[in-house]
C-alpha positions as CSV (number, residue, x, y, z in Angstrom):
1,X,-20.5,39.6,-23.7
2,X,-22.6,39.2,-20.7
3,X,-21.2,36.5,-18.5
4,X,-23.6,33.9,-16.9
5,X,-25.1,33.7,-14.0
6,X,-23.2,32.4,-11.2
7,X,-20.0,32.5,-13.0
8,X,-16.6,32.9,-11.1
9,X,-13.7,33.7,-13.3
10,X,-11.4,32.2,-10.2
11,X,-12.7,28.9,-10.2
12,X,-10.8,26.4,-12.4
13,X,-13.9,25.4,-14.2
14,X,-12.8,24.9,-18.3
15,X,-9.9,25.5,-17.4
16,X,-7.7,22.3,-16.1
17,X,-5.9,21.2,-19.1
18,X,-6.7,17.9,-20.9
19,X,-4.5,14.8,-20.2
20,X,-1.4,14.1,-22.4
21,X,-3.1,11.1,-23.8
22,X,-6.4,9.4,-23.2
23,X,-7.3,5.3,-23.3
24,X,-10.2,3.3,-23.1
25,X,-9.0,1.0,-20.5
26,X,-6.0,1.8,-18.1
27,X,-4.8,-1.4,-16.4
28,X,-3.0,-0.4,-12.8
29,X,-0.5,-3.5,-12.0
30,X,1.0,-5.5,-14.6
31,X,1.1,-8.7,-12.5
32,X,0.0,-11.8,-13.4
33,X,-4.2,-10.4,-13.2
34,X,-3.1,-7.1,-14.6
35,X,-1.0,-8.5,-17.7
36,X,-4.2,-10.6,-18.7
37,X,-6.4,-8.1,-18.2
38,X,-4.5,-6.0,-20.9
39,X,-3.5,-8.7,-23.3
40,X,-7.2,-9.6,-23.4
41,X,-9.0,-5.9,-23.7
42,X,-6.2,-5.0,-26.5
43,X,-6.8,-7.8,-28.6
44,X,-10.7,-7.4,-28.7
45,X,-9.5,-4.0,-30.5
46,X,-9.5,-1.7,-27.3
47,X,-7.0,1.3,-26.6
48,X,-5.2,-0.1,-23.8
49,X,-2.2,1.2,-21.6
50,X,-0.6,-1.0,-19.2
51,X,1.0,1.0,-15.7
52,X,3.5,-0.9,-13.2
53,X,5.7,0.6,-10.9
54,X,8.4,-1.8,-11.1
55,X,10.9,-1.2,-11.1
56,X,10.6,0.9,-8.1
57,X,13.0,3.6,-7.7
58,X,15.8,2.5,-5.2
59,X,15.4,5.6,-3.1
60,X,11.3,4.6,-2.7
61,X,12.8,1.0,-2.2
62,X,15.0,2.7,1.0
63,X,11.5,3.7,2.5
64,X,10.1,0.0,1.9
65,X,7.7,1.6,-0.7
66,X,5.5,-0.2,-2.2
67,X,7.0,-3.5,-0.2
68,X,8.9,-3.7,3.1
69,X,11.9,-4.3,1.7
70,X,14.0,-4.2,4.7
71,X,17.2,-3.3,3.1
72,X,18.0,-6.9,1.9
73,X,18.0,-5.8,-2.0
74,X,21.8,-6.4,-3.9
75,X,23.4,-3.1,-5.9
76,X,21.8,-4.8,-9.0
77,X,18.7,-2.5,-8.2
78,X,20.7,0.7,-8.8
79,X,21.1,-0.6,-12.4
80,X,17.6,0.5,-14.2
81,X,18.3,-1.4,-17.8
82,X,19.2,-4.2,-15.7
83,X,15.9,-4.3,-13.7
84,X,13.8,-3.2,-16.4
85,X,15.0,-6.5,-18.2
86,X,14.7,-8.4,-15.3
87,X,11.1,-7.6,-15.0
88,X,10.2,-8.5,-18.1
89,X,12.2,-11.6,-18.0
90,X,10.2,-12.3,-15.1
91,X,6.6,-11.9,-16.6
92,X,6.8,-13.3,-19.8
93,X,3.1,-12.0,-20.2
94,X,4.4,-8.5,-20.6
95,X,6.3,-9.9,-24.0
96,X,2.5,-10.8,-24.8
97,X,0.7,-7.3,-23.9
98,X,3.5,-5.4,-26.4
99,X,2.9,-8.2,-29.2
100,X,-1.0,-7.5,-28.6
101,X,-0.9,-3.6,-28.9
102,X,-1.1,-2.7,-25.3
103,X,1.1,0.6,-24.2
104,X,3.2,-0.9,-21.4
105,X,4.2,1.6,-19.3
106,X,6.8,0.3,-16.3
107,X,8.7,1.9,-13.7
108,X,5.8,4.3,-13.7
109,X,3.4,5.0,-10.5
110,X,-0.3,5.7,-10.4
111,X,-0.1,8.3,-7.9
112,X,-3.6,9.2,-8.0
113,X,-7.2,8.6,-9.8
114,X,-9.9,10.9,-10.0
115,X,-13.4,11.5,-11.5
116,X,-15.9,14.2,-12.3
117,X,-18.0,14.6,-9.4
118,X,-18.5,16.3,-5.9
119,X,-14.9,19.0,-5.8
120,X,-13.6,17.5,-8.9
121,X,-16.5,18.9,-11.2
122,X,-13.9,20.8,-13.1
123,X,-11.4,17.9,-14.4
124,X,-11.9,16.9,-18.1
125,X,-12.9,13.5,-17.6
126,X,-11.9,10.8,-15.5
127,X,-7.8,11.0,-15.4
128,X,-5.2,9.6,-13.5
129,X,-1.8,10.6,-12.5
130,X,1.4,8.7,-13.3
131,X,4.6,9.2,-12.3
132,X,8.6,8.3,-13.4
133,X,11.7,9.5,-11.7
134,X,11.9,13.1,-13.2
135,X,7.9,14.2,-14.0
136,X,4.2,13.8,-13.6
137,X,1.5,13.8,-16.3
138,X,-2.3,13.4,-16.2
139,X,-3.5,10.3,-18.4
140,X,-7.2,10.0,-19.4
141,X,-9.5,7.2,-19.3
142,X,-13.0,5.6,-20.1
143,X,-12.6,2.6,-18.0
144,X,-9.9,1.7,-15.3
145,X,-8.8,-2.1,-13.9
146,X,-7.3,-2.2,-10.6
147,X,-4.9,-5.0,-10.4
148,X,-2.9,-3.3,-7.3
149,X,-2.7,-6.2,-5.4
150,X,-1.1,-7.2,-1.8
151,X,1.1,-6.0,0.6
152,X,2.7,-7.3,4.0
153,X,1.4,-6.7,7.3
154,X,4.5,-5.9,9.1
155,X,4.9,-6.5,12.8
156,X,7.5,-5.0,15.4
157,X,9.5,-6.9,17.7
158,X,13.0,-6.0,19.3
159,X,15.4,-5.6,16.4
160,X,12.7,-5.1,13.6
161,X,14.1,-2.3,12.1
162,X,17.4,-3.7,11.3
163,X,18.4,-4.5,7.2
164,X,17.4,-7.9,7.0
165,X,13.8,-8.3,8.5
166,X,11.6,-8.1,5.6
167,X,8.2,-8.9,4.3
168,X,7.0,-12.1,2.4
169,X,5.5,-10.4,-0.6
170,X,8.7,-7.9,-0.6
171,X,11.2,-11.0,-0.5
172,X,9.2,-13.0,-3.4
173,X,9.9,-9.5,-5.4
174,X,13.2,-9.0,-5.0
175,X,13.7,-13.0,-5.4
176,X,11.9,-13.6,-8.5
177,X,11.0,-10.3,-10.3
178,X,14.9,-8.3,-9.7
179,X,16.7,-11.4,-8.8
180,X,18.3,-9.4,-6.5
181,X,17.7,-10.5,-3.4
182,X,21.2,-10.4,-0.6
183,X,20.8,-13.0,1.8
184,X,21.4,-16.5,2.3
185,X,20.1,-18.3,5.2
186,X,16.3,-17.2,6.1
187,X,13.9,-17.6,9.3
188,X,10.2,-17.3,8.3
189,X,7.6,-15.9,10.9
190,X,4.5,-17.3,10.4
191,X,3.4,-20.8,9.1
192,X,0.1,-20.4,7.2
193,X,-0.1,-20.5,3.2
194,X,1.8,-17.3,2.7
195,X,5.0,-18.3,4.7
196,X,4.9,-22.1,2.9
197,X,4.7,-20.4,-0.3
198,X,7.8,-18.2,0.8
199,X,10.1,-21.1,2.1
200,X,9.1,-23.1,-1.3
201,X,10.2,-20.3,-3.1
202,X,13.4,-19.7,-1.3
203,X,14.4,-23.3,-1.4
204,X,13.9,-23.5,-5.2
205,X,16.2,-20.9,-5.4
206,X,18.5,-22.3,-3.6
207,X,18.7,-20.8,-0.4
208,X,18.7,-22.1,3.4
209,X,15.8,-22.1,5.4
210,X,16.5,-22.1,8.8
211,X,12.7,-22.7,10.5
212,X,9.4,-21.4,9.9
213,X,8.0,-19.9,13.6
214,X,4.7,-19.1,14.8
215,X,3.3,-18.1,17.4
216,X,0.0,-20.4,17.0
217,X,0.4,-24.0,18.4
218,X,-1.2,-25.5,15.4
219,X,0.4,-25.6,12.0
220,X,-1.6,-23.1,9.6
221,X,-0.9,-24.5,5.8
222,X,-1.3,-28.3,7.3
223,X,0.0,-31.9,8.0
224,X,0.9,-32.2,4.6
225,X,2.7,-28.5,4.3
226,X,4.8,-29.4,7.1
227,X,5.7,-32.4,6.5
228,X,6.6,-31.5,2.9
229,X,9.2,-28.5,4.6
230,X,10.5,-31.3,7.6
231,X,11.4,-33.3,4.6
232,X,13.4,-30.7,3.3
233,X,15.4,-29.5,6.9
234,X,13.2,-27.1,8.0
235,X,12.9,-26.6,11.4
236,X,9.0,-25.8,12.6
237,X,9.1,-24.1,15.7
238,X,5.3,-23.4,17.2
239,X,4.2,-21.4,20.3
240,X,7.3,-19.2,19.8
241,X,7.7,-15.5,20.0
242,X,10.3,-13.6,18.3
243,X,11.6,-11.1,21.2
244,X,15.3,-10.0,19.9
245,X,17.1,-10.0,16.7
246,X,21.1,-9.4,17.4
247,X,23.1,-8.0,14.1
248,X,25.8,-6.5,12.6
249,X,27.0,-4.0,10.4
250,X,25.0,-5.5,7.4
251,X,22.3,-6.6,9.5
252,X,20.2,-9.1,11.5
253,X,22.6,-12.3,11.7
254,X,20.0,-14.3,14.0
255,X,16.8,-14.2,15.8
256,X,15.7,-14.9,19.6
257,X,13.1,-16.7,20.3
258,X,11.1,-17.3,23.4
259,X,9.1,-20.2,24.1
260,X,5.7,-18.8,25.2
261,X,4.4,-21.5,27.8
262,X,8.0,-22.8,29.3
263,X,9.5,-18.8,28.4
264,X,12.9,-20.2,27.6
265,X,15.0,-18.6,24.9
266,X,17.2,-19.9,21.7
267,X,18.7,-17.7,18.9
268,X,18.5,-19.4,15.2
269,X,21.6,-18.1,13.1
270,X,20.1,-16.1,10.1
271,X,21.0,-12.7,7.8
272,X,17.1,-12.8,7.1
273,X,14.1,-12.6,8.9
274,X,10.8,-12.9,6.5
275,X,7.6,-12.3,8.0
276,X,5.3,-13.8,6.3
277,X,2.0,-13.8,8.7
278,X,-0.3,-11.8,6.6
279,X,-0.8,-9.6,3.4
280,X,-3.5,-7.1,3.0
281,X,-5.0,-6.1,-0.2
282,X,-3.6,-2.5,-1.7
283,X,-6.6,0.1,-1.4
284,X,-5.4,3.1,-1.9
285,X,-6.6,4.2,-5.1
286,X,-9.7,2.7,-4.8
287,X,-10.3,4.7,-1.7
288,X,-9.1,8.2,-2.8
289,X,-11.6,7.4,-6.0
290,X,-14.6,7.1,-3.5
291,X,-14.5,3.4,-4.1
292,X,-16.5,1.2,-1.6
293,X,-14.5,-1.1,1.2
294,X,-15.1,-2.9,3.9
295,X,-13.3,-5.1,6.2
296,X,-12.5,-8.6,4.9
297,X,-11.2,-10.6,7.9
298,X,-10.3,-13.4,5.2
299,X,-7.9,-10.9,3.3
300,X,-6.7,-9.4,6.4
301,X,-7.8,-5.4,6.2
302,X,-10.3,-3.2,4.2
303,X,-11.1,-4.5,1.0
304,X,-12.9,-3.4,-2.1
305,X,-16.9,-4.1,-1.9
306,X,-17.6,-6.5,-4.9
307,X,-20.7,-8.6,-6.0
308,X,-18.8,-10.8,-8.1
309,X,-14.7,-10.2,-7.5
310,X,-14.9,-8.0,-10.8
311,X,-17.2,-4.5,-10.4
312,X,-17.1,-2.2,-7.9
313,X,-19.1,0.6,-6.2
314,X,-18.1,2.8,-8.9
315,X,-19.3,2.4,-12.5
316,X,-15.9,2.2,-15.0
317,X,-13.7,0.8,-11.9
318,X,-13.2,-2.9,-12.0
319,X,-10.8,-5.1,-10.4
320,X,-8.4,-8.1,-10.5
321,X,-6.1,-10.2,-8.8
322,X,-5.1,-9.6,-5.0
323,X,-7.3,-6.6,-4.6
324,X,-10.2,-8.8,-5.5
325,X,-9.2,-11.4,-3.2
326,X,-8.0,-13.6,-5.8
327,X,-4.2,-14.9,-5.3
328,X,-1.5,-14.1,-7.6
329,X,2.2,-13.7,-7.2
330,X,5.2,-16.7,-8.3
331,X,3.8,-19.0,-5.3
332,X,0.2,-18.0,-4.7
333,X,-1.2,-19.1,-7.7
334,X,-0.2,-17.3,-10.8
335,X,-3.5,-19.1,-12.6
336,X,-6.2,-18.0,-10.8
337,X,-5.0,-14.4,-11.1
338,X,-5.1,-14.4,-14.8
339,X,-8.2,-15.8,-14.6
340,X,-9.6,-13.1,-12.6
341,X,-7.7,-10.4,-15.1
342,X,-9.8,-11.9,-17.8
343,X,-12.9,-11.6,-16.1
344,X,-11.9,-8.3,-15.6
345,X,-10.8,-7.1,-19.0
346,X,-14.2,-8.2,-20.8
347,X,-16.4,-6.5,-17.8
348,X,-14.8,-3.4,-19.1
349,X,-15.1,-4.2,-22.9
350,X,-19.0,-5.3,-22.1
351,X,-19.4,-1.5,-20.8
352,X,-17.6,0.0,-23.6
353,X,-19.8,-1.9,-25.6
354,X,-17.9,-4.9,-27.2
355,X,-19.3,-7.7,-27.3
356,X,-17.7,-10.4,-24.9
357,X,-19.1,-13.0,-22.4
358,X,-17.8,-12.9,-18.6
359,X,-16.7,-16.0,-17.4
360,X,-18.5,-17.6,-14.4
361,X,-16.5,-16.9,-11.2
362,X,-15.0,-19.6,-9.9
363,X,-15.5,-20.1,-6.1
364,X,-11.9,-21.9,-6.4
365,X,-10.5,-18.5,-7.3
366,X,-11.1,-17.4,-3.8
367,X,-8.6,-17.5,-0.9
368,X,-8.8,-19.6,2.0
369,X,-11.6,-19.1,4.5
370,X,-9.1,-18.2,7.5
371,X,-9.6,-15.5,9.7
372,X,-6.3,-13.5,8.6
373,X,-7.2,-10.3,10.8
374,X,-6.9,-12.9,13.9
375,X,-4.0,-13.9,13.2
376,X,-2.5,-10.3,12.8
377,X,-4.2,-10.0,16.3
378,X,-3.1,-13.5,17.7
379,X,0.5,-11.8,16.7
380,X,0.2,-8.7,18.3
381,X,-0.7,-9.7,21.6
382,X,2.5,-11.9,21.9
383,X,4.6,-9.1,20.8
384,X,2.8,-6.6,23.1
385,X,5.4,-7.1,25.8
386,X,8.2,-4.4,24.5
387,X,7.0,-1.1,25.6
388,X,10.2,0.1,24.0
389,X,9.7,-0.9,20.5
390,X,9.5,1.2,17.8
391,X,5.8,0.6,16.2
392,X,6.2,3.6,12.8
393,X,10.1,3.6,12.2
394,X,9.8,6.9,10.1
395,X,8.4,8.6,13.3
396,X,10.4,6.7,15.9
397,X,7.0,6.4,17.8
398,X,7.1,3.1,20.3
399,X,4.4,1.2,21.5
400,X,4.1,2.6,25.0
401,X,4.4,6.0,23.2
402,X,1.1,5.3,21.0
403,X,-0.4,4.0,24.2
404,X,0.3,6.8,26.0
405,X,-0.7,9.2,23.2
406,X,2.4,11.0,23.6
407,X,4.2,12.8,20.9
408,X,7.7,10.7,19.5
409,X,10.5,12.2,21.7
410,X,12.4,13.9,19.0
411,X,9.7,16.7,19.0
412,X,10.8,17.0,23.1
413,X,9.3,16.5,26.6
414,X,5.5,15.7,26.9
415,X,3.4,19.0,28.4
416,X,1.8,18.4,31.8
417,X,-1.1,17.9,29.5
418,X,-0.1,15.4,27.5
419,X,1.7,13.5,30.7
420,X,-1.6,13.1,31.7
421,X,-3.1,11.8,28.6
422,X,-3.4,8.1,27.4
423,X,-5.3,5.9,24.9
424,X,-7.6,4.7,27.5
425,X,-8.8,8.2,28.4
426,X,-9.5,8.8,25.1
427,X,-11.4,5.9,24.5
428,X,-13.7,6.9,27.1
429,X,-14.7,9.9,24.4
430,X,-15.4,7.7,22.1
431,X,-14.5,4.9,19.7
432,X,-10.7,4.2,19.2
433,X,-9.4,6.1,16.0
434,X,-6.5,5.7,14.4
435,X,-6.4,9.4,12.6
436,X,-7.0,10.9,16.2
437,X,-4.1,9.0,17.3
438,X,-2.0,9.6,14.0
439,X,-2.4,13.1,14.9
440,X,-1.1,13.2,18.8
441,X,1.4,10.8,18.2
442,X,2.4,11.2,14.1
443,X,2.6,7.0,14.0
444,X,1.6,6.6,10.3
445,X,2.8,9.6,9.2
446,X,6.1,9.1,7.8
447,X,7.4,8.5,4.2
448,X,6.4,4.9,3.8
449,X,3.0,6.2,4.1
450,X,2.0,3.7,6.9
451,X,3.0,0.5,5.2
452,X,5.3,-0.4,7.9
453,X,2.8,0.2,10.7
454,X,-1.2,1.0,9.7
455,X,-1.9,-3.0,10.5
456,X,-0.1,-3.5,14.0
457,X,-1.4,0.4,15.2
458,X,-5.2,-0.6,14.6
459,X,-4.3,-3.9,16.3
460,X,-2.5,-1.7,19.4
461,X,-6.0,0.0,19.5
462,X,-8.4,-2.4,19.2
463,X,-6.5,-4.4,22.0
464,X,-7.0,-1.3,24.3
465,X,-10.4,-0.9,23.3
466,X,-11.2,-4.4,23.5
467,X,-12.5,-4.8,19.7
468,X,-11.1,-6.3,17.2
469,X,-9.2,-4.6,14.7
470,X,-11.9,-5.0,11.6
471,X,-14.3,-2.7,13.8
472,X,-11.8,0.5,13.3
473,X,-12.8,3.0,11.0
474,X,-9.7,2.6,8.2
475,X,-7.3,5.5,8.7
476,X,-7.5,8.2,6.9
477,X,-5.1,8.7,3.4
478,X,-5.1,10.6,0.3
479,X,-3.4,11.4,-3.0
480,X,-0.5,11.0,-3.6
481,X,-0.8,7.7,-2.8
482,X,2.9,7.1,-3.8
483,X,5.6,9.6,-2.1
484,X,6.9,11.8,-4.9
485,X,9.8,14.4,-4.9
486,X,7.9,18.4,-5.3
487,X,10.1,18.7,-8.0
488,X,8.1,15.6,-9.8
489,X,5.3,17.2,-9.3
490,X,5.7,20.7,-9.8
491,X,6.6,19.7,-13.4
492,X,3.1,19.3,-14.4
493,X,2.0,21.7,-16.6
494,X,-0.9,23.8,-15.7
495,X,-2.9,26.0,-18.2
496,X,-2.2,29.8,-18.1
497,X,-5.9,30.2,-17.0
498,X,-5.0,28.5,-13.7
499,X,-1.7,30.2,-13.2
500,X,-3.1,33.2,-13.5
501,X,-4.7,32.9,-10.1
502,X,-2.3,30.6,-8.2
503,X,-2.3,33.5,-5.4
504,X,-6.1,32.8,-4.6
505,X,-7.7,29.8,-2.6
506,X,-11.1,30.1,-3.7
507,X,-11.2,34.3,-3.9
508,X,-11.0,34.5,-0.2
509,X,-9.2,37.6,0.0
510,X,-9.2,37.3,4.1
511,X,-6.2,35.2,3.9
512,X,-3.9,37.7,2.7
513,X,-4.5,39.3,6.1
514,X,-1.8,39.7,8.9
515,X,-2.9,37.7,11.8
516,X,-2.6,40.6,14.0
517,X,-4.9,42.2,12.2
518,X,-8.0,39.8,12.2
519,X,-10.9,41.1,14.2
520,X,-9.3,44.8,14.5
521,X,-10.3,48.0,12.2
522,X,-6.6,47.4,10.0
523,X,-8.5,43.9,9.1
524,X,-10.6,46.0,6.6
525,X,-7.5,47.8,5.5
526,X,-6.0,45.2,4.3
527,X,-9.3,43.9,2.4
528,X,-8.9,47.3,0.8
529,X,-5.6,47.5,-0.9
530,X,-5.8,44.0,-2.3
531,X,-6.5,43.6,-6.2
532,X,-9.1,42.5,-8.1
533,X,-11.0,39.4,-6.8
534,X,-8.9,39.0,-3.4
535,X,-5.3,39.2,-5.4
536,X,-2.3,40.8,-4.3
C-alpha cells in the first residue's frame, strides 16, 4: 500500500491512545460553584464527572500545595478515610451530585488539559489528565467547567517560613473542610473582607483571635466589621508591620510588630499567624489550555478574560466560582458561587445542545471594587526592609538575592559576572521579567510551583522597575500543573505505536551524536551507523 504524501511513520499522529473514559461535561473543583455546576448538568440528563483534589496528599500538603498550609495541619490528615469523610461531611452538595448521577471523583488532581490544535494535532479529542496517589490516566471530554478557584498571596517577613504562618484560604480548609486545623490562638495580617471572614470563622469555631494587623491606616472591611470584631476582643492594630516572628520547636509562638510612623516594637503571643491580605484566582489550567487572561487588579493577579463571568476565550471552556471572580468558600459567600456554578452548568448544556435558559448575571455576584494588586504592593513595600529574607523558600533565594540577580547560595559563590549583575542593570535591557529572573536566580522554581512566592517576586520587580505589578508579563508555567512523583506518571499507558519510537525526538537522528563530534568529519559517521529513521 502506497503511503500518503507527507506521511511520517515517527510522528504520533493515530497513534496516542484514547482516554480511559470520556464525558460530556468534566467539572474541575467540587466547591461550592463546582458542586452546582455538576448537580445541575447531570440532572438535565448529561454525562457528568466531578474532579477535586481534596483530600490533598499530606506529602503535597508539606509543600503547601494547592494552599500554603504552613505546617499547622493535625495527624488527622494522614488518615485518608477519615478526610475523605470529612470532606464530604463538609459539602453536603457532594451527597447531592452522587444522588444526581454525577461521577465524583475526589482526592484526584487535574494535572493538565489539553485540546486538538497547534502541537497537540495528534490527541484524540480534547482530554485531560487526572491524577491519585499511585497513577495517571487520560479522561476525555466534550465540554470542561473550571471551578478552580483562589489561592493566597503569601508575603515574607522575618520568621515566615516557620510551621504556623499560613494562608487565609489554606486555614479555612483545614478548619472547615479536614477539621484538622493545630493551633489555638491566631494573629490575622490584613484587615479587608478576606481577613474578617477568617477571624469570623475562627471565632465560630472557637478559637482566640489575638488581633487583626495591617499595614494600611484605614480599616478595609469597615466601621461596622470592626466594630463587630472589637466587640468580640479583637485587637485591631493599623499602620503596623510584621518584622519578626520568634518560635519554637512546633513553631511560631508570637509575632513582632513595628509601628511604622513612631517604629516602636510589641510581640502579640500566638502559635498562628494567618495572612489573609489577598487571594488570587487559580489560572493554571486555563493558561496551559491557551485560555485568555489578563490582569484583574480587583481579584488580585491574572484572571480569565470573560464577557459574562461564564465563557471564555476558548469555545467548550467555561467557568465558575473564584476563577470567575465570583466568591465562594465557608465565609465568602457560599451562595453566590452556586449561583455562578449554575450559570455555568447550563452554558455548557446550551452548547451541547439541551435546551436550558442562562440566568442573568447578577452584578451582586461580583467581588468588591478594591484595588487588591495595591494592596499586595502597599504590603510589599513595608516588608521591603529585610534584605535577608527568604522570598521562594524551596530555593532559599532572599530578597537582596533576587535583587541582585544572583544565584541562591547553595549553588556557591557568585562569578565576577554575576557580582556585577543586578535587577536594575537588567531593566535597562528591557522590561522587568519574572521568567528571566526565575532563570538567574531559580525563585519560583521549586516544588510548590511558585505558590509561595510568584505574587511578592512580581511585586519585588515592579517596585524596582517602578510599575506596578499588573504591568508584568505573568510568569511563565506549564503542565503538570500539580507536582507529581515520575513514578505517577510513568504509569500511563502508551500505545505500542508510540513506544516503538521512544528513542526519537522528532527523527532527528543528530542528537544521537557525541558532542565532540559535531562539526568534525566523525559527525557523519555517526549519522551513518544509526538505524532506520535516526534510531539507534
Amino acid at each position: 500500500m502506497t503511503q500518503k504524501r507527507g506521511f511520517d511513520r515517527i510522528s504520533q499522529a493515530g497513534k496516542v491512545p484514547p482516554p480511559e473514559t470520556r464525558v460530556q461535561i468534566l467539572v474541575v473543583g467540587a466547591g461550592s460553584a463546582g458542586a452546582a455546576a455538576a448537580i445541575v448538568a447531570a440532572r438535565a440528563g448529561a454525562h457528568v464527572m466531578l474532579v477535586d483534589e481534596n483530600p490533598v496528599d499530606p506529602g503535597l500538603m508539606g509543600f503547601d500545595t494547592p494552599l500554603f498550609y504552613g505546617g499547622r495541619y493535625t495527624g488527622a490528615i494522614q488518615t485518608r478515610g477519615r478526610m475523605v469523610e470529612q470532606v464530604l461531611a463538609a459539602n453536603p452538595l457532594l451527597e447531592k451530585a452522587f444522588e444526581a448521577g454525577v461521577d465524583v471523583r475526589l482526592g484526584v488532581s487535574v494535572w493538565g488539559a489539553f485540546t486538538p490544535g497547534y502541537g497537540l494535532a495528534s490527541l484524540p479529542g480534547s482530554i485531560a489528565g487526572l491524577a491519585d496517589e499511585t497513577r495517571a490516566w487520560m479522561v476525555g471530554f466534550d465540554r470542561l467547567i473550571l471551578a478552580t478557584g483562589a489561592r493566597d498571596v503569601a508575603l515574607a517577613f522575618p520568621g515566615w517560613s516557620q510551621t504556623g504562618v499560613m494562608g487565609a484560604r489554606a486555614f479555612e480548609t483545614l478548619v472547615h473542610t479536614y477539621d484538622a486545623f493545630a493551633g489555638r490562638r491566631l494573629v490575622i495580617l490584613g484587615t479587608g473582607d478576606l481577613a474578617v471572614a477568617t477571624a469570623r470563622t475562627a471565632l465560630a469555631k472557637g478559637l482566640e483571635v489575638a488581633a487583626l494587623a495591617d499595614v494600611a491606616t484605614t480599616f478595609g472591611a469597615g466601621s461596622q466589621a470592626r466594630a463587630e470584631l472589637e466587640a468580640a476582643g479583637v485587637e485591631i492594630r493599623l499602620g503596623q508591620v510584621p518584622v519578626g516572628a520568634p518560635g519554637g520547636l512546633e513553631g511560631v509562638t508570637g509575632i513582632i510588630l513595628r509601628d511604622l510612623a513612631g517604629g516602636g516594637t510589641e510581640v502579640l503571643a500566638c502559635d498562628t499567624i494567618v495572612e489573609g491580605v489577598s487571594l488570587t484566582p487559580v489560572v493554571e489550567l486555563l493558561d496551559v489550555l491557551g485560555g485568555a487572561l489578563a490582569p484583574d487588579p480587583r481579584l488580585g493577579g491574572y484572571a480569565p478574560v470573560s464577557p459574562d463571568g461564564v465563557a471564555t476565550s476558548l469555545d467548550g471552556i467555561f467557568l465558575a466560582g473564584d476563577v470567575a471572580g465570583v466568591p465562594g468558600g465557608a465565609g465568602l459567600g457560599p451562595q453566590a458561587a452556586r449561583a455562578s456554578g449554575r450559570r455555568a452548568a447550563l452554558a455548557a448544556l446550551i452548547s451541547l445542545g439541551f435546551e436550558a435558559e442562562i440566568e442573568p448575571h447578577a452584578a451582586a455576584d461580583a467581588t468588591a471594587a478594591a484595588d487588591a494588586v495595591a494592596y499586595q504592593a502597599l504590603w510589599t513595600r513595608a516588608l521591603a526592609q529585610g534584605e535577608d529574607v527568604v522570598i521562594c523558600q524551596c530555593e532559599e533565594v532572599t530578597r537582596s538575592q533576587l535583587i541582585m540577580a544572583r544565584p541562591p547560595a547553595y549553588l556557591g559563590p557568585a562569578s565576577p559576572a554575576q557580582a556585577r549583575r543586578n535587577l536594575a542593570g537588567l531593566l535597562e535591557d528591557g522590561p522587568a521579567s519574572q521568567d528571566q529572573i526565575k532563570r538567574l536566580t531559580r525563585a519560583c522554581m521549586g516544588p510548590c510551583q511558585a505558590r509561595r512566592c510568584r505574587e511578592q517576586v512580581a511585586h519585588l520587580l515592579a517596585i524596582t522597575a517602578g510599575v506596578s505589578a499588573a504591568d508584568l508579563a505573568l510568569a511563565g508555567y506549564r503542565a503538570p500543573v500539580r507536582p507529581l512523583p515520575l513514578k505517577v506518571l510513568a504509569d500511563w499507558n502508551e500505545s505500542s505505536e508510540i513506544a516503538r519510537y521512544w528513542d526519537v525526538w522528532m527523527g532527528i537522528s543528530g542528537q544521537w551524536t557525541p558532542y565532540d563530534d559535531i562539526g568534525t568529519p566523525r559527525e557523519a559517521l555517526s549519522a551513518g551507523i544509526l538505524g532506520e529513521g535516526g534510531r539507534l
